[in-house]
C-alpha positions in Angstrom: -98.4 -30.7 155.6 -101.2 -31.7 157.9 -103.2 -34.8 157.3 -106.6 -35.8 159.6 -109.3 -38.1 159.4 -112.6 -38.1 160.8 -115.6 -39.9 161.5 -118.6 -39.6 163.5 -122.0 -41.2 164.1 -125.4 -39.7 165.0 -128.9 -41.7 165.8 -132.3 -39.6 165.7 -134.4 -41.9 167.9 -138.3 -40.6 167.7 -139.7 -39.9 170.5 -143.5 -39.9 171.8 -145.4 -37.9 169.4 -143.0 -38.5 166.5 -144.0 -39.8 163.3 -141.3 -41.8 162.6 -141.1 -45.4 164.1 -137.1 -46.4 163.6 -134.0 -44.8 165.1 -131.6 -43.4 161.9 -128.3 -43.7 162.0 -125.8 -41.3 159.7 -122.2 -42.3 159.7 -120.1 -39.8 158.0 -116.3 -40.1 157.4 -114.0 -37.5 156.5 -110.2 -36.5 155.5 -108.4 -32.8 155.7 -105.0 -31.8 154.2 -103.6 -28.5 154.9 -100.3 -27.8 153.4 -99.0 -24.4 154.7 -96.8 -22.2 151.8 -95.5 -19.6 153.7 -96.3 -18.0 157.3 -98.9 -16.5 155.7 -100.2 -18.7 153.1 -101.6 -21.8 153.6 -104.8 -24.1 151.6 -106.6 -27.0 152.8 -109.0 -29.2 151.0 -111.7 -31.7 152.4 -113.7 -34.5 151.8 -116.7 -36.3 153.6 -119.1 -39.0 153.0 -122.0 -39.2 154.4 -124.9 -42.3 154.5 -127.7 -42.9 155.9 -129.8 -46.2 157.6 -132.5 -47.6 156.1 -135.3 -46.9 158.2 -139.2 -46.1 158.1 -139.4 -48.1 154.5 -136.7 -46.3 153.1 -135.4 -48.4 150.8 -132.7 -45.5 149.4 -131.2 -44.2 152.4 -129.8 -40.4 152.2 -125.8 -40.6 150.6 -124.3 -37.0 150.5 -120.7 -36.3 149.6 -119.3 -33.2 150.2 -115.5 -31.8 148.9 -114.2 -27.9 150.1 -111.4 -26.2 149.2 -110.3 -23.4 151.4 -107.3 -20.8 151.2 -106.0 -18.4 154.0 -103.2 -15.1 154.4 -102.5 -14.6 157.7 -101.9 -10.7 158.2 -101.3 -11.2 162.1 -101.5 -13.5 165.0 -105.0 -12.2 165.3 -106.1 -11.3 161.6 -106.8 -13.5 158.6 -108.6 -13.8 155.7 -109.9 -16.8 154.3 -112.3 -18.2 151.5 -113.8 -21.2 151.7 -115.2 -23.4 148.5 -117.7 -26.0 149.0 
């Protein structure tokens, strides 16, 4: 079983001739698990969280969570098929 966590922030600053007047900051964290069957076999599910800044009298900043599920068969090295839920 694999376990990760994740996390990354992004700032949209306006520029020149943009309308908006604050910088907006999303922080999203994240978590993976991937637990493998066989050789070929293996699922992982996710989860991430993601929230905005207030900014530009926003007084509700943007919250989005997001789960996906996702299951594999490895025929080769070099060939798989996969599905991904989301």
């Amino acid at each position: 079983m694999l376990c990760a966590l994740n996390y990354s922030n992004v700032q949209y600053r306006p520029g020149t001739n943009s309308l908006f007047t604050d910088t907006v900051v999303f922080n999203t964290y994240g978590a993976v698990v991937r637990y493998t069957f066989t050789p070929a076999i293996e699922v992982a599910g996710g989860y991430s969280y993601t929230r905005a800044s207030s900014a530009n009298g926003i007084s509700d900043p943007a919250k989005y969570h997001q789960v996906s599920l996702k299951e594999s068969y490895h025929f080769s090295k070099r060939t798989t098929v996969y599905a991904l839920q989301a």
